[in-house]
C-alpha positions as CSV (number, residue, x, y, z in Angstrom):
1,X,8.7,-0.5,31.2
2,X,11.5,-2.5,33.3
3,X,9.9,-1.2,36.4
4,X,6.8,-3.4,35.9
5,X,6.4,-5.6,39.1
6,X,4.8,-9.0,37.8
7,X,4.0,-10.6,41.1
8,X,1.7,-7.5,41.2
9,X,-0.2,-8.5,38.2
10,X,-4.3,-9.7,38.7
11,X,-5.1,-13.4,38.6
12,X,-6.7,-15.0,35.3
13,X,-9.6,-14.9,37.4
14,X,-10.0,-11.4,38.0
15,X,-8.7,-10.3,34.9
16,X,-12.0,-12.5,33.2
17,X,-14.1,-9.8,35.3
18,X,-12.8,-6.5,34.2
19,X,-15.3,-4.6,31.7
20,X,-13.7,-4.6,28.0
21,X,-14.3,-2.8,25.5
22,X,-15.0,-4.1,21.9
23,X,-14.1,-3.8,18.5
24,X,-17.4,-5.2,17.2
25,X,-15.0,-6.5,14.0
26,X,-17.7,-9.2,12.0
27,X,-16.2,-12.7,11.1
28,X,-15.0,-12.8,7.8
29,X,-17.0,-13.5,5.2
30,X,-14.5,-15.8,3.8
31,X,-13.3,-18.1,6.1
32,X,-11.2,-21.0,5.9
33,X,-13.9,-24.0,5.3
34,X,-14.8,-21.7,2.2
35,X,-10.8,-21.2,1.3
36,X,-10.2,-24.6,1.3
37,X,-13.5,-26.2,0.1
38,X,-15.2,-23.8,-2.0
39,X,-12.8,-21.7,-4.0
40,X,-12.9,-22.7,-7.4
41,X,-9.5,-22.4,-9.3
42,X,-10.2,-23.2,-13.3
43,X,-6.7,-21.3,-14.6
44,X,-4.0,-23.7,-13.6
45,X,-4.5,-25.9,-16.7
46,X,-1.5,-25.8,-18.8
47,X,-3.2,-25.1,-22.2
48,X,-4.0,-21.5,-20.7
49,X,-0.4,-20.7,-20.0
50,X,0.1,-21.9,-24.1
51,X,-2.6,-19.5,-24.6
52,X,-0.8,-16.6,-22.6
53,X,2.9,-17.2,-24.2
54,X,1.3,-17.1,-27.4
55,X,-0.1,-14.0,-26.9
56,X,2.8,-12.3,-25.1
57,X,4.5,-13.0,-28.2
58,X,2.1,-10.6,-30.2
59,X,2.1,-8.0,-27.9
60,X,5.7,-8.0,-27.8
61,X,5.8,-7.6,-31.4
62,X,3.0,-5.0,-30.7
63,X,5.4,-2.8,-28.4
64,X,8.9,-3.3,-30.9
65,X,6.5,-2.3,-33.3
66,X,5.5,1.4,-32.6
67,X,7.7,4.1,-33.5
68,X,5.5,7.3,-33.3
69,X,6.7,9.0,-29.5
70,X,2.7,9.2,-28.2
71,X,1.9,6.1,-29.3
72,X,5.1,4.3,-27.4
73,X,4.3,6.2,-24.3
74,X,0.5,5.0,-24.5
75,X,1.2,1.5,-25.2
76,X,4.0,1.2,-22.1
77,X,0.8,3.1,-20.3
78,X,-1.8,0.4,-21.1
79,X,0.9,-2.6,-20.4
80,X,1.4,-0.9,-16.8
81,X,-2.5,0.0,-16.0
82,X,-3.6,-3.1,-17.8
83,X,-1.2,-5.4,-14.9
84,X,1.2,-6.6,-18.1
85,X,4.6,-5.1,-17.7
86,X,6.4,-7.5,-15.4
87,X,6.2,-9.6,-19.0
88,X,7.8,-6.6,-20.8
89,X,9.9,-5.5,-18.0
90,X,13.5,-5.3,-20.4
91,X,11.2,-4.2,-23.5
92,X,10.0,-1.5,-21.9
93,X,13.2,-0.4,-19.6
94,X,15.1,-0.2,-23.5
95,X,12.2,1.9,-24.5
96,X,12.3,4.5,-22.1
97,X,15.7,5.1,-22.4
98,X,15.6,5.9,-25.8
99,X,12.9,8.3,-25.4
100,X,14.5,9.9,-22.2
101,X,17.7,10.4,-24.3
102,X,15.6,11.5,-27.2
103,X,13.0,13.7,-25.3
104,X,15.2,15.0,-22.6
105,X,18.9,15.0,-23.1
106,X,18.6,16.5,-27.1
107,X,15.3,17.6,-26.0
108,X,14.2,16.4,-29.9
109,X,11.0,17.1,-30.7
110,X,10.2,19.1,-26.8
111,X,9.1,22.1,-28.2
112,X,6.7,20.8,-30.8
113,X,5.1,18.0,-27.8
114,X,1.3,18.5,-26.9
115,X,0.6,18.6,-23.4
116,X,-0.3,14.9,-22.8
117,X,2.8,13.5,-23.9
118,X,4.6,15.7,-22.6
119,X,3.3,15.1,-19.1
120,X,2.9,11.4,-19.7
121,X,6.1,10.9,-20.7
122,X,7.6,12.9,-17.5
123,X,5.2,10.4,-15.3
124,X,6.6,7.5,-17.4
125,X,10.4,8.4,-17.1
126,X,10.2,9.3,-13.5
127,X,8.2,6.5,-12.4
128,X,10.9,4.4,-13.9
129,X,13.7,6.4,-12.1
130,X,14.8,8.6,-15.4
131,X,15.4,12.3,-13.3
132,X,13.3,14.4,-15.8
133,X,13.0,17.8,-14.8
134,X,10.0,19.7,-14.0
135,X,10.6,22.5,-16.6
136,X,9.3,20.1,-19.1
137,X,6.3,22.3,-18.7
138,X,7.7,25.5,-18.9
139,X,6.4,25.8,-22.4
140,X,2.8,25.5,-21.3
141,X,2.7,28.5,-19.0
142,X,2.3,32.1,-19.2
143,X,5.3,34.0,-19.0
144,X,3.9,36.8,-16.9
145,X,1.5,35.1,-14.7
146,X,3.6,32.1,-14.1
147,X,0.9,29.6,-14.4
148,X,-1.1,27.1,-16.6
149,X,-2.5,29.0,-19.6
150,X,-6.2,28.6,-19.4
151,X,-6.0,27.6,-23.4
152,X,-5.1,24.1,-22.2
153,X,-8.5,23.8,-20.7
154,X,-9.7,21.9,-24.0
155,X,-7.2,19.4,-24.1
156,X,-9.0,16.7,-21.5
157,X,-6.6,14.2,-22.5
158,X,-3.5,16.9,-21.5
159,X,-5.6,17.4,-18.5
160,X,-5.2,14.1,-17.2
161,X,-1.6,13.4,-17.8
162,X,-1.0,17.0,-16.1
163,X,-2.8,16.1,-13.0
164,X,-1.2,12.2,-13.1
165,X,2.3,13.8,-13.0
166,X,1.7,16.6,-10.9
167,X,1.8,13.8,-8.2
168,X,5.1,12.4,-9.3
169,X,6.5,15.6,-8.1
170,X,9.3,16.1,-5.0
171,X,9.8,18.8,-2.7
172,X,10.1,22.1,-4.1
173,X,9.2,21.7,-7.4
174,X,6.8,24.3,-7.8
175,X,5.7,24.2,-11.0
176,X,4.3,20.7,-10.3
177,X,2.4,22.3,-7.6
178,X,1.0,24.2,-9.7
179,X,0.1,21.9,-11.8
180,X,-1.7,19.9,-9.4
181,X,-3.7,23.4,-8.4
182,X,-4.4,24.1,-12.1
183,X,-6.1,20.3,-12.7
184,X,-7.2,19.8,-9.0
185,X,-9.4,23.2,-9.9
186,X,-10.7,22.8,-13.7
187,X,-11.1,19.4,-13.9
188,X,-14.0,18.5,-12.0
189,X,-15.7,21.9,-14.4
190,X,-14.9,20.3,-17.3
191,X,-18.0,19.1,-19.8
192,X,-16.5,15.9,-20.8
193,X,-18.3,13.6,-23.9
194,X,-15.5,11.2,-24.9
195,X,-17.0,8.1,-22.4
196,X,-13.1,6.8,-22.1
197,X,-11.9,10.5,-21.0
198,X,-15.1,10.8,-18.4
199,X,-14.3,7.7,-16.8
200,X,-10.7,8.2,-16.7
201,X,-11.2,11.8,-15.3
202,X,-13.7,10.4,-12.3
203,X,-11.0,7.7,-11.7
204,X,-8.6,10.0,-11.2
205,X,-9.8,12.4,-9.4
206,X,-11.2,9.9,-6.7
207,X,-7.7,8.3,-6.0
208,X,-4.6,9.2,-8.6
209,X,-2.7,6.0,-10.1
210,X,0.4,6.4,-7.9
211,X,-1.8,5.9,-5.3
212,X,-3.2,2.9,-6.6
213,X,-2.2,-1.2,-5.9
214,X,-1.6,-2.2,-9.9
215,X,-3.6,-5.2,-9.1
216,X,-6.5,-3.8,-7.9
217,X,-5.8,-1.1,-11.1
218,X,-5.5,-4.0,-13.3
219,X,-8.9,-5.5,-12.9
220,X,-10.8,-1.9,-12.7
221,X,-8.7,-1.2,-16.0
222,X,-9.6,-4.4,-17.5
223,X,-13.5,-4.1,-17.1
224,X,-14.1,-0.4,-17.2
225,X,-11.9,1.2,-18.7
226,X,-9.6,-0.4,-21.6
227,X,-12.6,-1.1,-24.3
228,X,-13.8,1.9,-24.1
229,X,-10.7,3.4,-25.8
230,X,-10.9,4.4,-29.0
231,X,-6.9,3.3,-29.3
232,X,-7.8,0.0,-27.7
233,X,-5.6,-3.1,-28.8
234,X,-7.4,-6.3,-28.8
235,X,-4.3,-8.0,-28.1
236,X,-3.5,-6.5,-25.2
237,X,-7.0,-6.7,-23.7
238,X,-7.0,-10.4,-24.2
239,X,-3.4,-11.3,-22.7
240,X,-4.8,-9.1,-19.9
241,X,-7.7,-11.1,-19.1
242,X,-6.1,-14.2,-19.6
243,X,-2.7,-13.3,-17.3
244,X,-5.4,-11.8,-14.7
245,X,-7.5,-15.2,-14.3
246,X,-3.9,-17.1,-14.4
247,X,-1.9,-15.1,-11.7
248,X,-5.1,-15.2,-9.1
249,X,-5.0,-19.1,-9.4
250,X,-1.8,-18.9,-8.0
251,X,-3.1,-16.4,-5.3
252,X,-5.7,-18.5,-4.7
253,X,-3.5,-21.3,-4.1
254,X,-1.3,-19.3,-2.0
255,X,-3.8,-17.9,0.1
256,X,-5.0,-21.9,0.6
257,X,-1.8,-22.5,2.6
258,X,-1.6,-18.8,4.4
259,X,-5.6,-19.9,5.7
260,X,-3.9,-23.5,6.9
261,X,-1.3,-21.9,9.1
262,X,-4.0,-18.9,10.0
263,X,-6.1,-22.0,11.4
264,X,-3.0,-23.7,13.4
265,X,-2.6,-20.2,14.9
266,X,-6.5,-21.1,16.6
267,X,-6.8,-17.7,17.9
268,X,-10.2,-17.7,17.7
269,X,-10.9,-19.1,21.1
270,X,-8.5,-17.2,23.5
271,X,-8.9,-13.9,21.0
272,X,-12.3,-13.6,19.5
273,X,-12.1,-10.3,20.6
274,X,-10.0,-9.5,17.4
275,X,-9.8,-9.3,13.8
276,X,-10.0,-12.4,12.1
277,X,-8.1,-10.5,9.5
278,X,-6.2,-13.1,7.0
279,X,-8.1,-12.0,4.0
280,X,-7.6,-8.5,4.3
281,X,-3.6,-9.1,4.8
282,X,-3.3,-11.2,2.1
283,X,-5.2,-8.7,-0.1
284,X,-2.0,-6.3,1.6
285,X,0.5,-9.1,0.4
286,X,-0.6,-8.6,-2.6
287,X,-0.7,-4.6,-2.7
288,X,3.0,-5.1,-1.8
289,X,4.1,-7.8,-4.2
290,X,1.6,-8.8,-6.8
291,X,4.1,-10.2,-9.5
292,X,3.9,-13.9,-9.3
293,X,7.6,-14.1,-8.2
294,X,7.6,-12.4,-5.1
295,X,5.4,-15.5,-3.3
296,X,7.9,-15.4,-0.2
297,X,7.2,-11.4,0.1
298,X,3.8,-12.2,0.2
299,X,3.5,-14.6,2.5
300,X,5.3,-12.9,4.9
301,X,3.8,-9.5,4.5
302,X,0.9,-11.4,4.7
303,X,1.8,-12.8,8.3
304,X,3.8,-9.4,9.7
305,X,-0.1,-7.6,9.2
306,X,-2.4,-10.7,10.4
307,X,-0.1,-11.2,13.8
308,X,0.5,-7.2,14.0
309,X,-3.5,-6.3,13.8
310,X,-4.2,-9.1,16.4
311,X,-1.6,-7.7,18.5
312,X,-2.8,-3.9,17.7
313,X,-6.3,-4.8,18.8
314,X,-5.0,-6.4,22.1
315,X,-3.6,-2.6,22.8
316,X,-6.5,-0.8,21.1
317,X,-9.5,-3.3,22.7
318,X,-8.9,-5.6,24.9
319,X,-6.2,-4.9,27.7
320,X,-6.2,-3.4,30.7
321,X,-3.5,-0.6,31.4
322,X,-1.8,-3.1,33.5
323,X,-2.0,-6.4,31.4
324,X,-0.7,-4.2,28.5
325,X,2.4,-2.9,30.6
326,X,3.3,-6.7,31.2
327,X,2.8,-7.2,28.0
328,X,5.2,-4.8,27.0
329,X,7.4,-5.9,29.1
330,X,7.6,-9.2,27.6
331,X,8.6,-7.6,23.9
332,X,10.9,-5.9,25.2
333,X,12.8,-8.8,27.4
334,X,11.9,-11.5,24.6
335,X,11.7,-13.9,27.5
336,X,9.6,-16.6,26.9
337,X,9.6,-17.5,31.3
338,X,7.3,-14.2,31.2
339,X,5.5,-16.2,29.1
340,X,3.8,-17.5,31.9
341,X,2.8,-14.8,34.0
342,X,0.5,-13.1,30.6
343,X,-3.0,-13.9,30.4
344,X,-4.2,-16.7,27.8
345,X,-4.9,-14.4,25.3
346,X,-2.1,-12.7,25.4
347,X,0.2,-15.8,25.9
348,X,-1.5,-17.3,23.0
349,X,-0.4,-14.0,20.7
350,X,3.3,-13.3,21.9
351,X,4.2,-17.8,21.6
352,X,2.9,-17.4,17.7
353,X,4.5,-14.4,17.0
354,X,8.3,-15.4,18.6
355,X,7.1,-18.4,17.0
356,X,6.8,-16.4,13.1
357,X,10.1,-14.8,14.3
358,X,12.2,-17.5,14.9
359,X,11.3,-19.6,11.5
360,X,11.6,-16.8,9.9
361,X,15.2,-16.0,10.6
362,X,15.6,-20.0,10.5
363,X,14.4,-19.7,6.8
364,X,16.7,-16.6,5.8
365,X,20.1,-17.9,3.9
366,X,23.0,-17.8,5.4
367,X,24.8,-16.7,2.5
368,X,22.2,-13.4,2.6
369,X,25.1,-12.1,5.3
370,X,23.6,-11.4,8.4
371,X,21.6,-13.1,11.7
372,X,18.7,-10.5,11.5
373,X,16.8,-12.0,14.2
374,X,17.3,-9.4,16.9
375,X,16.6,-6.9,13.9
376,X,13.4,-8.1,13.7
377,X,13.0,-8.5,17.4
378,X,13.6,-4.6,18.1
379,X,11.2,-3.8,15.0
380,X,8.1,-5.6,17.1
381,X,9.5,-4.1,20.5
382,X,9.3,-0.4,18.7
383,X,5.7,-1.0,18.0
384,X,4.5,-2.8,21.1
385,X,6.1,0.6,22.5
386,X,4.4,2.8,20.4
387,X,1.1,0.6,21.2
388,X,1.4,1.3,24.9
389,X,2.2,4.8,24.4
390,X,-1.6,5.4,22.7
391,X,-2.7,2.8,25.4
392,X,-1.4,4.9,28.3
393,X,-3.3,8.0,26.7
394,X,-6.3,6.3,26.4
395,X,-6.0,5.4,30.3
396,X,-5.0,8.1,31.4
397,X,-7.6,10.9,29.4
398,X,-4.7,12.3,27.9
399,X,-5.3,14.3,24.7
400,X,-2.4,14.4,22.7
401,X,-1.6,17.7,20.4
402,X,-1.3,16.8,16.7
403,X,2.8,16.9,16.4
404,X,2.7,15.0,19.4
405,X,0.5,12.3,17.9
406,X,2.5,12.0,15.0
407,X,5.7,11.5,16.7
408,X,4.3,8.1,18.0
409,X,1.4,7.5,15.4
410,X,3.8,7.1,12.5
411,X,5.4,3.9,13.9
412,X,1.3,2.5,15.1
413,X,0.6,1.6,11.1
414,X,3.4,-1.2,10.8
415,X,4.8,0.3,7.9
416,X,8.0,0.0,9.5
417,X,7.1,-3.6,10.4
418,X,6.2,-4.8,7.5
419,X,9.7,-3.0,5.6
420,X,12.1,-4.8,7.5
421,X,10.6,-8.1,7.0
422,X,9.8,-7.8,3.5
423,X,13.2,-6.5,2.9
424,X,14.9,-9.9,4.5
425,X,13.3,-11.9,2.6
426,X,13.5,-10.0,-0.7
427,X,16.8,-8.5,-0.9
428,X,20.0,-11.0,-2.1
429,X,22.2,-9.8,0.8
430,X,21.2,-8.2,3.8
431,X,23.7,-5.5,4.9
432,X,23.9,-3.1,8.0
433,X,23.8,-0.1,6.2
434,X,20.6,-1.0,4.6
435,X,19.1,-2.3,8.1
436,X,19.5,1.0,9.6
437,X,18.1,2.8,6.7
438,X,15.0,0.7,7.7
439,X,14.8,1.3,11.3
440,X,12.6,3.5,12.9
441,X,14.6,6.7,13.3
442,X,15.0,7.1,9.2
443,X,13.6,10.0,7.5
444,X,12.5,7.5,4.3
445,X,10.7,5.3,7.2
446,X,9.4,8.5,9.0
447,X,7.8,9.6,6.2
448,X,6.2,6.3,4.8
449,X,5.0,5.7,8.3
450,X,3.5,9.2,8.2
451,X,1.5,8.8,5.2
452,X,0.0,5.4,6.5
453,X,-1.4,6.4,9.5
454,X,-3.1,9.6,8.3
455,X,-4.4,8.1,5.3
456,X,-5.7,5.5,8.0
457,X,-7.2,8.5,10.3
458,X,-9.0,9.7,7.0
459,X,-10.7,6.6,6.8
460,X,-11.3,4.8,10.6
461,X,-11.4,8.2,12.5
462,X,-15.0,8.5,13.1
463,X,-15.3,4.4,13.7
464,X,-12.2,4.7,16.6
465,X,-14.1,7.9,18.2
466,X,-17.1,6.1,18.4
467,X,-15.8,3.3,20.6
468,X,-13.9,5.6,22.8
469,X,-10.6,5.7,21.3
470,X,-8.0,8.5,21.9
471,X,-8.0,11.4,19.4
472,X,-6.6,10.4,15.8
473,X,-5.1,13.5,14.2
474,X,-8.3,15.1,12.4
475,X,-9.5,15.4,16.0
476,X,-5.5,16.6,17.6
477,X,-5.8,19.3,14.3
478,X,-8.6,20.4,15.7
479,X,-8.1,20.4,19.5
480,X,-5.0,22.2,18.8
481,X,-6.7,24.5,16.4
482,X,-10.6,25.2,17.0
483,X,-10.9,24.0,13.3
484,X,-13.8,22.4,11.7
485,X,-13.7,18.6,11.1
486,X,-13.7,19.8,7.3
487,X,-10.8,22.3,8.1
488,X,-8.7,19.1,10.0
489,X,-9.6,16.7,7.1
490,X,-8.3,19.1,4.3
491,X,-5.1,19.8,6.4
492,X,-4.4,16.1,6.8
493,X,-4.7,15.4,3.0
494,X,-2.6,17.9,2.9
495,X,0.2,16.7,5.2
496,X,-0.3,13.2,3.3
497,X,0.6,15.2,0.0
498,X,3.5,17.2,1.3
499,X,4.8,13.8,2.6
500,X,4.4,12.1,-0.7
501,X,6.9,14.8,-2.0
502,X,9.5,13.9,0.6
503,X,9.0,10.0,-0.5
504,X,8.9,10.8,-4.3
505,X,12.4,12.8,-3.5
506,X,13.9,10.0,-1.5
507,X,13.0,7.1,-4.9
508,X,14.6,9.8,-7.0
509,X,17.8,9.9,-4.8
510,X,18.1,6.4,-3.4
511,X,21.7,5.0,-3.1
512,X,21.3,3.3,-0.5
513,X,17.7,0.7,-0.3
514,X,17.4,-1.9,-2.9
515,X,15.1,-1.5,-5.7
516,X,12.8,-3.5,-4.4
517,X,12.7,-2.5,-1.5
518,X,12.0,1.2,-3.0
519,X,9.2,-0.1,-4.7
520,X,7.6,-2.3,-1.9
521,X,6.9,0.7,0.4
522,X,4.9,2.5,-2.1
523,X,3.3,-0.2,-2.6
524,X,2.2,-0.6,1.1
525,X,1.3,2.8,0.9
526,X,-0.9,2.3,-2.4
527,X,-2.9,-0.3,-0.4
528,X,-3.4,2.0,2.6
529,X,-5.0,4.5,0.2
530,X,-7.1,1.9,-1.2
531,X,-8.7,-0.1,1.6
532,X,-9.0,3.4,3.6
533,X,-10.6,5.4,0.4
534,X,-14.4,4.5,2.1
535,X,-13.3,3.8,5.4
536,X,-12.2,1.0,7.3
537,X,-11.5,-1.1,4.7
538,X,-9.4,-3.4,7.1
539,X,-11.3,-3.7,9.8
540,X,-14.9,-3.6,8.6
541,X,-15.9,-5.1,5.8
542,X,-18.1,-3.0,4.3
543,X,-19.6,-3.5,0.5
544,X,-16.5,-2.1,-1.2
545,X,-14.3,-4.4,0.9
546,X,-16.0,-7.0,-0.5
547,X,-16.3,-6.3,-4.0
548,X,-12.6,-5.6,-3.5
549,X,-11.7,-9.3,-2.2
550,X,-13.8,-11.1,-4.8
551,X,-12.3,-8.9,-7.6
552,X,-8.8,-9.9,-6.6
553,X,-9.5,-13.1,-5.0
554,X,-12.3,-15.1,-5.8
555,X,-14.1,-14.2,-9.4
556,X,-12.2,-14.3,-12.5
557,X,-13.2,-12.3,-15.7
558,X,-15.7,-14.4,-17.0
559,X,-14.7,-16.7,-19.4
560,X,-16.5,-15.6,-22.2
561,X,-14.6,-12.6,-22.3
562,X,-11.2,-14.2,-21.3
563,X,-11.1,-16.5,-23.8
């Protein structure tokens, strides 16, 4: 890119009269008059958070109360699903331990466990960093076949579990794979009357839960689900409502103040063009971080995806070959004198974002360690490389092959962006061992950033094609291939799985990351998997999208059945 000559570069003038291509992205149906004017917020009164202590109280008493091992592991279920346990987070850590020492180091009671809590309890202990072993379900297999004994085909509550924690499972644990064939196969057969079990099942088998955002579980869990289980506690379902309705004011509020600085930004005149996206990355903020104390995650995260799809459809859209080399250029010098010689638009972009930068390491406390500023420099250099890399193919008629592809494709979906940023601001002190764990070469990175994009191809594909993109990698499978588009699709839900199993391995072995930062990848992850489940969640806002944002956003549960 240093060979880029910029006295070379075309006039504003003649760089208005090239033919561009076009996103066709649809204003948001949310925009900031309605933010700031019309967005009603009726939960920050102070006799509702009364309301909520008085009820966490109950429910606590609720969890200390149950003693029976299924109905522990059922009630830490619901808190989780039902968007409660950050309240219970100590409660429910003591809990598992006792049950992991109980159910897995004297293996009390293993033998004698039905299916279901045997498998939820392996999803509960895992998910919570216990290292149960997969042999917990030895005892429901036949010896000579080596698989699932068809007997277990009536126990539709076992069913479930088996297939939830199948999906907890790391490389080469095969009898997890197998279980994940076994319920992948059967379940979909099964004649199911219970109304709670049929919904769960259908739930499940569109999208599992630890591919889910909690939030956006939360809510579906709330309304559809929770009441109609026979085992439902009213206390629970109440707090959950009432917490719900209380944590989006907040959002709301925050989102009030992300749509102020969106505004400042005024990219709407110099880059119409793009996505105004600030809805649909706060709705990613909140994926990422949805507990009420992780605002400063949020907001960034928030920013990172808003600035990084503006800039993304400046490479995908908008730019000439040439105006995106100059471009380029000026990530990777960081020079604001080349400033001048971009076009408006693209001026406009880069002064905002070294802008973002710049405050951002401003805001960062000394006593956190380190200056990360270049760290986050070289972060947005990496994917205004990988950018121009796509760019160049589309130019040029180059077709990729799939491996390829994914050896620039996994940095194009900002997961790696939007780590490093989120881990600055989250983590108590920044260290260079940790930073490099982040950076782009990482197999933990490689693998998140993996899972993003395809899960992405699954669901904008046929949208990019359309407009003349270069080949996504259902199309790459099946260049390199000859397969069907229904061969490609079921390969790259495949690779997504395999590279779940490398993540799931990596949580389980983690020395190195933060916690949080363990948990906040996921999490991006979760919400890639959710706005991508029926299509291009992101960038068109299609009915679902919209459901999604007033769900989270806008409508509380109604009051009636709050209160």
């Amino acid at each position: 890119m240093s060979q880029v000559d910029v006295s070379q570069c075309k006039s504003q003038g003649e760089m208005d009269a090239v033919v561009r291509r076009s996103g066709n992205y649809k204003n948001c149906v949310c925009d900031h008059d309605y933010i700031q004017n019309s967005m009603k917020n009726d939960y920050l009164d102070v006799k509702y958070k009364i309301q909520a202590e008085m009820l966490m109280q109950q429910v606590g008493n609720v969890l200390r109360g149950v003693s029976q091992l299924t109905e522990q592991l059922e009630v830490v279920d619901d808190l989780q699903r039902l968007g409660l346990e950050y309240h219970f987070e100590n409660e429910i850590k003591t809990l598992l331990h006792e049950i992991y020492g109980k159910f897995c180091i004297t293996r009390e009671h293993r033998n004698q466990t039905d299916l279901h809590t045997a498998a939820l309890a392996f999803r509960l202990l895992r998910q919570h960093g216990h290292p149960v072993t997969q042999d917990i379900f030895k005892c429901f297999m036949d010896i000579d076949s080596g698989r699932f004994k068809l007997s277990l085909l009536k126990d539709i509550k076992g069913m479930i579990s088996l297939y939830e924690a199948s999906y907890h499972g790391a490389e080469g644990e095969g009898i997890l794979g197998e279980a994940f064939d076994f319920t992948k196969t059967h379940l979909p057969k099964l004649n199911i009357i219970d109304p709670y079990l049929k919904v769960l099942v259908a739930h499940s088998l569109e999208l599992p839960l630890l591919w889910r955002p909690s939030i956006a579980e939360a809510r579906w869990f709330i309304e559809e689900a929770y009441e109609k289980n026979p085992k439902m506690l009213p206390v629970l379902l109440q707090l959950a409502k009432l917490d719900f309705n209380i944590v989006q004011g907040s959002h709301k509020e925050e989102l009030r103040e992300l749509s102020r600085w969106w505004t400042k930004l005024d990219f709407g005149k110099d880059l119409s063009f793009a996505r105004d996206s600030l809805v649909a990355s706060y709705i990613w903020g909140l994926y990422a971080a949805p507990q009420p104390q992780y605002q400063a995650c949020r907001e960034v995260s928030t920013k990172v995806i808003a600035i990084v799809s503006t800039v993304d459809d400046i490479y995908d859209v908008y730019g000439t070959l040439e105006e995106l080399e100059l471009f380029t250029l000026a990530f990777e010098r960081w020079d604001t004198t080349i400033m001048e010689q971009l076009p408006a638009y693209m001026k406009k972009c880069f002064f905002a974002l070294n802008k973002f930068v710049e405050e951002l390491a401003d805001d960062i406390p000394k006593e956190k360690g380190l200056n990360v500023v270049e760290n986050l420099k070289m972060m947005w250099i990496n994917q205004a490389r990988a950018y121009l890399t796509e760019a160049q193919w589309y130019h040029k008629g180059h077709r990729p092959t799939l491996d390829e592809y994914m050896g620039n494709a996994w940095i194009t979906m900002a997961v790696p962006l939007c780590a490093m940023h989120s881990y600055v601001v989250d983590t108590e002190q920044v260290t260079l061992k940790e930073l490099k764990c982040l950076e782009n070469d990482s197999d933990f990175m490689k693998s998140a950033g993996t899972i993003g994009r395809l899960v992405d191809d699954l669901g904008t594909s046929s949208d990019e094609m359309a407009r003349g993109d270069v080949p996504k990698a259902i199309q790459c499978y099946m260049n390199d291939t000859g397969a069907s588009e229904e061969a490609a699709r079921n390969h790259v839900k495949d690779m997504v799985r395999e590279e779940w199993k490398k993540l799931n391995k990596y949580a389980m072995e983690n020395k190195t990351l933060p916690h949080s930062t363990v948990e906040r990848i996921p999490n991006l992850l979760k919400g890639a998997h959710f706005f991508y489940m029926h299509g291009d969640g992101h960038g068109i806002q299609d009915k679902e999208t919209k459901v999604t944002m007033s769900k989270l956003l806008f409508d509380p549960i109604p009051a009636s059945d709050a209160d």
